[in-house]
C-alpha positions in Angstrom: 0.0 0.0 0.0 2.9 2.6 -0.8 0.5 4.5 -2.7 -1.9 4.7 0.0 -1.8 7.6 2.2 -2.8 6.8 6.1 -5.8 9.4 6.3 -7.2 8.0 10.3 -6.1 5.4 12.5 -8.6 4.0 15.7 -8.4 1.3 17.9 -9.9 -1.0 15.5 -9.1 0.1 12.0 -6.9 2.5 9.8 -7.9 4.1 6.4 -5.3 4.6 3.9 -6.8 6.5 0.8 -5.0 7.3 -2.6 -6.2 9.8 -6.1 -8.4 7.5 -8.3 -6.5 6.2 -11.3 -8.4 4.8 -14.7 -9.0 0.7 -13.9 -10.0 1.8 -10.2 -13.6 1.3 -11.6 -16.0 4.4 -12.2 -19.4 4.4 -9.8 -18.7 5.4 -6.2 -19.3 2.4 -3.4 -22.3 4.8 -1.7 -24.1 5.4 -5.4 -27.3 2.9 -4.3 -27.2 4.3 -0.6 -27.9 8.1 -2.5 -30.9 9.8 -1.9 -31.3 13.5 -3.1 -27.2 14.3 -3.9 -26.5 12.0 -6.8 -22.8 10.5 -6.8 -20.0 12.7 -8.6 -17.6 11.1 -10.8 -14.5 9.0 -8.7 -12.3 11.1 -7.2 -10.4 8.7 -4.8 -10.1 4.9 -3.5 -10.2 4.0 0.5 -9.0 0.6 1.6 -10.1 0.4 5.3 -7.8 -1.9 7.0 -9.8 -4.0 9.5 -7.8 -4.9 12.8 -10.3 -6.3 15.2 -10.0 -9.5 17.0 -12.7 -12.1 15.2 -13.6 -15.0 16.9 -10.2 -15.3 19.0 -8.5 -14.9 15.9 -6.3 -11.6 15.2 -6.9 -10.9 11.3 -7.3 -7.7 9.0 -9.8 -7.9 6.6 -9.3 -4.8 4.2 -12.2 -3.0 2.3 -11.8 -1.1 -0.7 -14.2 1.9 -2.0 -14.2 4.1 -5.1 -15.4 7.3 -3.8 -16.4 10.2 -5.1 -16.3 14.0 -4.4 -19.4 14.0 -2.1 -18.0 10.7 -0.3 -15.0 11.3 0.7 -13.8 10.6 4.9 -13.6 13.6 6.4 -16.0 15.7 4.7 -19.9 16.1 5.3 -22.2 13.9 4.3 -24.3 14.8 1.3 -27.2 14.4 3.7 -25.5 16.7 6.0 -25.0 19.4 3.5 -28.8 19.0 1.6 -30.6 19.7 4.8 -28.4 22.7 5.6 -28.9 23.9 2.3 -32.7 23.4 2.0 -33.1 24.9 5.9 -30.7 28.4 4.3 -32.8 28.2 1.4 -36.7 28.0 3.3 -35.3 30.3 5.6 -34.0 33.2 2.7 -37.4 32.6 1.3 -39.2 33.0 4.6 -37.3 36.4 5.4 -37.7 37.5 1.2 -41.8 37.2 1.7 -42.3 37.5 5.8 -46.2 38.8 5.3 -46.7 36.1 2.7 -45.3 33.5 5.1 -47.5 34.7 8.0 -50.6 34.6 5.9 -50.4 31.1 4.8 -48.8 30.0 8.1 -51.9 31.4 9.9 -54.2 30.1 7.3 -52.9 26.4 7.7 -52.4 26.6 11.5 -56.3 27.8 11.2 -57.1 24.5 8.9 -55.4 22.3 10.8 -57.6 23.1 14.1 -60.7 23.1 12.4 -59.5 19.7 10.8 -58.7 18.5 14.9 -61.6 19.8 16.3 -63.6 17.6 13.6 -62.6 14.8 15.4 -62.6 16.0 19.1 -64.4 13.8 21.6 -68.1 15.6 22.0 -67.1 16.4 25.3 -64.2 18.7 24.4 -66.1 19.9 21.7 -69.4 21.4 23.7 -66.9 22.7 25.9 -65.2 24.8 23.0 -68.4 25.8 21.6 -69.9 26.6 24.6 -67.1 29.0 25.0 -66.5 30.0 21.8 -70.5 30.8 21.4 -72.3 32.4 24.7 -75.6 31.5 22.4 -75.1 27.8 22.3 -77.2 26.2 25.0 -76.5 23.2 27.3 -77.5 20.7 24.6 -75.0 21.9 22.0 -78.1 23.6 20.0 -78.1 27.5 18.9 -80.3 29.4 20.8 
């Protein structure tokens, strides 16, 4: 593993990681795990060196990955990065249109109770309309 730079070492494994070379294969080892960020094109390949004790037995089982820009150790996971991104993003949209936020935001907070009180146990409801409605008598009818 000249090549192979030692990027982390723990207790129970070391990564060694070198620049992708043509014949190191082309789709990243995390392309089927992606969901949103699709894979970039290989930028780098990962052996992780295994050195746990298995079943009494001291071996190291290594692990190789072709990773690419978005997967590489050290850095953020795409994940990481798209829910920053999409919380900056709401949140410059938000701020851009604040009286068009509050309207709708009222208006579905509004919906939403209705929707609730729909299904509110009769108790809860006579009590709400009874409060709500000084003209609502005892029985729940309009007076």
């Amino acid at each position: 593993m000249s090549e192979y730079t030692l990027l982390q070492e723990t207790q129970s494994d070391r990564l060694f990681i070198r620049t992708w070379a043509p014949g190191d294969g082309v789709t990243c080892s995390f392309a089927r795990m992606q969901r949103g960020t699709p894979c970039t094109p290989p930028v780098a390949v990962t052996i992780t060196e295994d050195k746990r004790e298995h079943f009494g037995k001291y071996s190291r089982t290594k692990t190789k990955r072709i990773v690419c820009r978005n997967h590489l150790p050290g850095l953020s996971r795409p994940s990481e990065i798209n829910t920053e991104a999409r919380k900056a993003a709401t949140e410059r949209l938000i701020v851009g249109h604040w009286d068009e936020y509050q309207s709708y935001l009222a208006q579905e907070t509004a919906s939403r109770r209705e929707a609730e009180f729909d299904f509110a146990d009769p108790e809860i409801r006579k009590l709400v309309l009874d409060a709500r409605d000084p003209a609502v008598s005892e029985a729940g009818d309009p007076r």
